[in-house]
C-alpha positions in Angstrom: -93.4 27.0 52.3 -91.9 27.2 48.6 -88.7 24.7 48.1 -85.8 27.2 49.2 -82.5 26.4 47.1 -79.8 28.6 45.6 -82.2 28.5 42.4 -84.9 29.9 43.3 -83.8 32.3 46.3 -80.4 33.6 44.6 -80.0 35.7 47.3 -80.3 32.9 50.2 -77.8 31.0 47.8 -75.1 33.4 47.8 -74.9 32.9 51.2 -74.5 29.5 51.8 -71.2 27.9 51.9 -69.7 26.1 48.4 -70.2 23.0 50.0 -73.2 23.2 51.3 -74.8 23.9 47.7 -77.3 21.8 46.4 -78.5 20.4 43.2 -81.9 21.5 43.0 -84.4 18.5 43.2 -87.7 20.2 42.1 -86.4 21.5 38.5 -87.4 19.2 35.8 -84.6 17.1 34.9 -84.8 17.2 31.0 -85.3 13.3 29.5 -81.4 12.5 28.4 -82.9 9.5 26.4 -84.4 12.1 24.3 -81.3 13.5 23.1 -79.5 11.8 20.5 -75.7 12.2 20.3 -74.3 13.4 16.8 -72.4 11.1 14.9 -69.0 11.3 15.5 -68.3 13.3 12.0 -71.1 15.5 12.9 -69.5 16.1 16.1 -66.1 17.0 14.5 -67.8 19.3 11.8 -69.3 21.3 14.7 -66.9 21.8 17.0 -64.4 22.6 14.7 -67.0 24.9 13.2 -67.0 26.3 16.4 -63.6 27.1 16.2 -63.2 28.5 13.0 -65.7 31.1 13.8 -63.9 32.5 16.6 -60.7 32.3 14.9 -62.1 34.6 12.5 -63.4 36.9 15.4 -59.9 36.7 17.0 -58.9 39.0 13.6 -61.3 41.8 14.2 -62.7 43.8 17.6 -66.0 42.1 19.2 -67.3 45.1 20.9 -70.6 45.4 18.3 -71.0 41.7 18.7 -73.8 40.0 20.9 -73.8 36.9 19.8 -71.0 34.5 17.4 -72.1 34.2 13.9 -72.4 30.9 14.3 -76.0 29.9 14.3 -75.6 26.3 15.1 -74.1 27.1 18.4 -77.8 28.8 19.5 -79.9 25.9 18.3 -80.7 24.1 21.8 -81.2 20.6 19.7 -78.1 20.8 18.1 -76.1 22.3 21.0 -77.7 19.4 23.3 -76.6 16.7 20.7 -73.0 18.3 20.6 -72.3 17.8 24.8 -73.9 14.7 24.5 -72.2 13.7 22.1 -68.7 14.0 24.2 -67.3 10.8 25.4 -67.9 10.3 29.2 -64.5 10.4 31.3 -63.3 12.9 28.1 -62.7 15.8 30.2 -61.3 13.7 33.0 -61.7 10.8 35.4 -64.4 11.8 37.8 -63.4 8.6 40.6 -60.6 10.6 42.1 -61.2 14.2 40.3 -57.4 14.1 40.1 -55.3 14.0 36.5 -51.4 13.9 36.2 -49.7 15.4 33.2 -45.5 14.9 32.7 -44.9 18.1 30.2 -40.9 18.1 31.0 -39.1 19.6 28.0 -43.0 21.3 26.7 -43.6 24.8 26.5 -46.6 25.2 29.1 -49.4 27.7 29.2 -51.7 28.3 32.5 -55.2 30.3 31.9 -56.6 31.3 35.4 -60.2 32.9 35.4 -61.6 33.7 32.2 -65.5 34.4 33.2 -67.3 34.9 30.2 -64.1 37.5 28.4 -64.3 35.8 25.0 -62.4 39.0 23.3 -59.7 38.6 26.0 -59.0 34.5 25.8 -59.0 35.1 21.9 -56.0 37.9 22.6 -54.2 35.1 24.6 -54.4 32.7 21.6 -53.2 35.5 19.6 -49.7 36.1 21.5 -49.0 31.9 22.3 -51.2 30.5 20.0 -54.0 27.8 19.6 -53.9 24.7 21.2 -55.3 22.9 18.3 -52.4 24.3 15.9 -49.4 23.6 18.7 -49.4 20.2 19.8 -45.6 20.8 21.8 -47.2 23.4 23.7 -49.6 22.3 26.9 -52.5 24.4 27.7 -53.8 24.2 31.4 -57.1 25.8 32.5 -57.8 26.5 36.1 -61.6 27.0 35.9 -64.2 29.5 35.9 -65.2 30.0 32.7 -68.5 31.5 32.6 -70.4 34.1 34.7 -69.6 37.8 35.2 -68.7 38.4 31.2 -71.3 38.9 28.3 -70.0 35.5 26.7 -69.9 32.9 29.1 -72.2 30.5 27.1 -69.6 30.9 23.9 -66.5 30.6 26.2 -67.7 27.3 27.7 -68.8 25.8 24.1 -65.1 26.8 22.5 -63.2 25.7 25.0 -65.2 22.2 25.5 -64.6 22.2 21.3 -61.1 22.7 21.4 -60.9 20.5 24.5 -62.4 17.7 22.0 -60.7 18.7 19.1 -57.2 18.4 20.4 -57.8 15.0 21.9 -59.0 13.5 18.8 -56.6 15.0 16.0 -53.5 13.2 15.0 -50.2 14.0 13.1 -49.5 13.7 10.0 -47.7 10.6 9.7 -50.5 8.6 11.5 -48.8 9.1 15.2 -51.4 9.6 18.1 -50.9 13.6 19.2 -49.9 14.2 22.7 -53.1 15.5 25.1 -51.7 19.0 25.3 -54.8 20.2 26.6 -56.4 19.8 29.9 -60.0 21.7 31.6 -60.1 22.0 35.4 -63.1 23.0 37.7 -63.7 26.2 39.0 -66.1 26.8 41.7 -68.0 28.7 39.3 -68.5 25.3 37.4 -71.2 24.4 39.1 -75.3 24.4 38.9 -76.3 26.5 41.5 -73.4 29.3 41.1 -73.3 30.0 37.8 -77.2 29.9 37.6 -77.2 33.0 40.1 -74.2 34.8 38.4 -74.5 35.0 34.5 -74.3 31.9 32.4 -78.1 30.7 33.3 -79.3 34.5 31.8 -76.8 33.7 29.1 -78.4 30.5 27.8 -81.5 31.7 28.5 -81.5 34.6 26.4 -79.4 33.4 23.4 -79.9 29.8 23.2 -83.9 29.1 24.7 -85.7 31.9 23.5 -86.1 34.0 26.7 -88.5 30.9 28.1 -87.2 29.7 31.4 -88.6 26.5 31.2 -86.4 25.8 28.2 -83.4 27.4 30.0 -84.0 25.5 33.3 -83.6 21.7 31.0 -80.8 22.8 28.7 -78.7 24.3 32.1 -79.3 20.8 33.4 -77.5 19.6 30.3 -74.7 21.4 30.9 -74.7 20.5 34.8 -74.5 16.9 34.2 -72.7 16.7 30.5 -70.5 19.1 31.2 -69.3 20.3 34.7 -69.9 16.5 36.2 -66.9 15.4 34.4 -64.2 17.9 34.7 -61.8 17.1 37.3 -60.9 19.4 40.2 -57.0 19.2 40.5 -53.9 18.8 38.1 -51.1 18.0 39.3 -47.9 19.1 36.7 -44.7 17.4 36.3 -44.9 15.7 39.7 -44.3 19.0 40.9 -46.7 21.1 41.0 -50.0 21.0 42.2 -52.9 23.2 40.1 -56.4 23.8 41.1 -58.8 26.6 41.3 -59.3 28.4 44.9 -62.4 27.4 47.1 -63.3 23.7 46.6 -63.8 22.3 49.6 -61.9 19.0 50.2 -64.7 16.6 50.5 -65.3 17.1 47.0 -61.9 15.6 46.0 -62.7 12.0 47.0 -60.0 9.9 47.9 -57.5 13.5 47.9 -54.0 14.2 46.7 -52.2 12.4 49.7 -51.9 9.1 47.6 -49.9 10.8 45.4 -45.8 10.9 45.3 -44.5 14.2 44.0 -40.8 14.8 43.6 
């Protein structure tokens, strides 16, 4: 009998609990040696490339647009060298899948689903503005970034370039900047769900050509680059506990009873 996974039988995978979801162990895991991390100025030309373009695009309607015109974006080399070239541990600290942030006295933002609605995330920039350009204000994402909308590919690659960007800039007088900006896990950040509900037909289609062979390695990317190190659970102020809906608690390790809140 054929290998039966979320994968390969999407309908047998939407019914199987979150947990209970698999990597899939017969895909080709794409040689990671292979891919050679930008330098670090490369890295910073990109992403903030990245973000230029859809400043621009936050100025004008997207409804004739398909793609970003940003070409570099849809080059599977280039895009590979970009995640890899992310610090491991950047998007959090994947031993307890738990990060604490003290923003008393900050202006703070929470962004719940987004799915793939780049025109709509670029409105919310619009009215409280972009985390790379307000350091005093603390942006929160709850997950669930890609699938259902026509840009889930674009969504993830800004938000993972602003992620970056905002860790790595400093003021002007030398002075580290504050991390104002933190990426959570939804349960659609994961291999087997967002392969069956948009983002695997995303990259496949815009980054690899239309050949699924392509699409099957550069997916694997993003699994392990990517989703692997965001963490499930923020908890605010010492206060207040954030996290997306639905993931189950054995995926939290050591869980959030360790923790004091006030």
């Amino acid at each position: 009998m054929p290998t039966r996974c979320p994968c390969c039988d999407p309908v047998w995978g939407a019914q199987r609990k979150y947990s209970e979801l698999l990597v899939c162990q017969h895909i080709e895991e794409p040689n990671y040696r292979a891919i050679q991390p930008m330098s670090q100025t490369s890295t910073e030309e990109m992403a903030q490339g990245i973000i230029e373009v859809c400043k621009d695009l936050a100025k004008t309607p997207m409804r004739n647009y398909q793609r970003i015109p940003f070409d570099d974006i849809y080059d599977q080399n280039k895009a590979s060298s970009l995640l890899a070239s992310f610090p491991k541990g950047e998007f959090g600290d994947t031993s307890n899948r738990i990060v604490m942030h003290d923003q008393r006295g900050q202006n703070v933002v929470v962004f719940g689903d987004i799915h793939g609605q780049l025109s709509s995330l670029l409105r919310w920039f619009g009215m409280v503005g972009w985390p790379d350009e307000n350091p005093t204000t603390f942006y929160l994402f709850l997950g669930d970034y890609v699938d259902r909308g026509n840009f889930s590919y674009e969504c993830l690659m800004m938000l993972f370039s602003l992620r970056h960007v905002c860790r790595k800039r400093e003021y002007k007088n030398g002075e580290l900047r504050p991390q104002n900006m933190e990426l959570l896990r939804g349960n659609h950040e994961t291999l087997q769900i967002s392969r069956v509900y948009g983002l695997w037909g995303d990259i496949k289609q815009k980054v690899c050509e239309g050949i699924e062979s392509k699409a099957n390695q550069f997916f694997q990317v993003i699994g392990r680059t990517i989703f692997a190190d965001l963490p499930f659970v923020c908890i605010l102020n010492k206060k207040y506990l954030c996290m997306h809906g639905g993931i189950p608690q054995a995926m939290l390790g050591q869980g959030i009873s360790r923790y004091h809140t006030e």
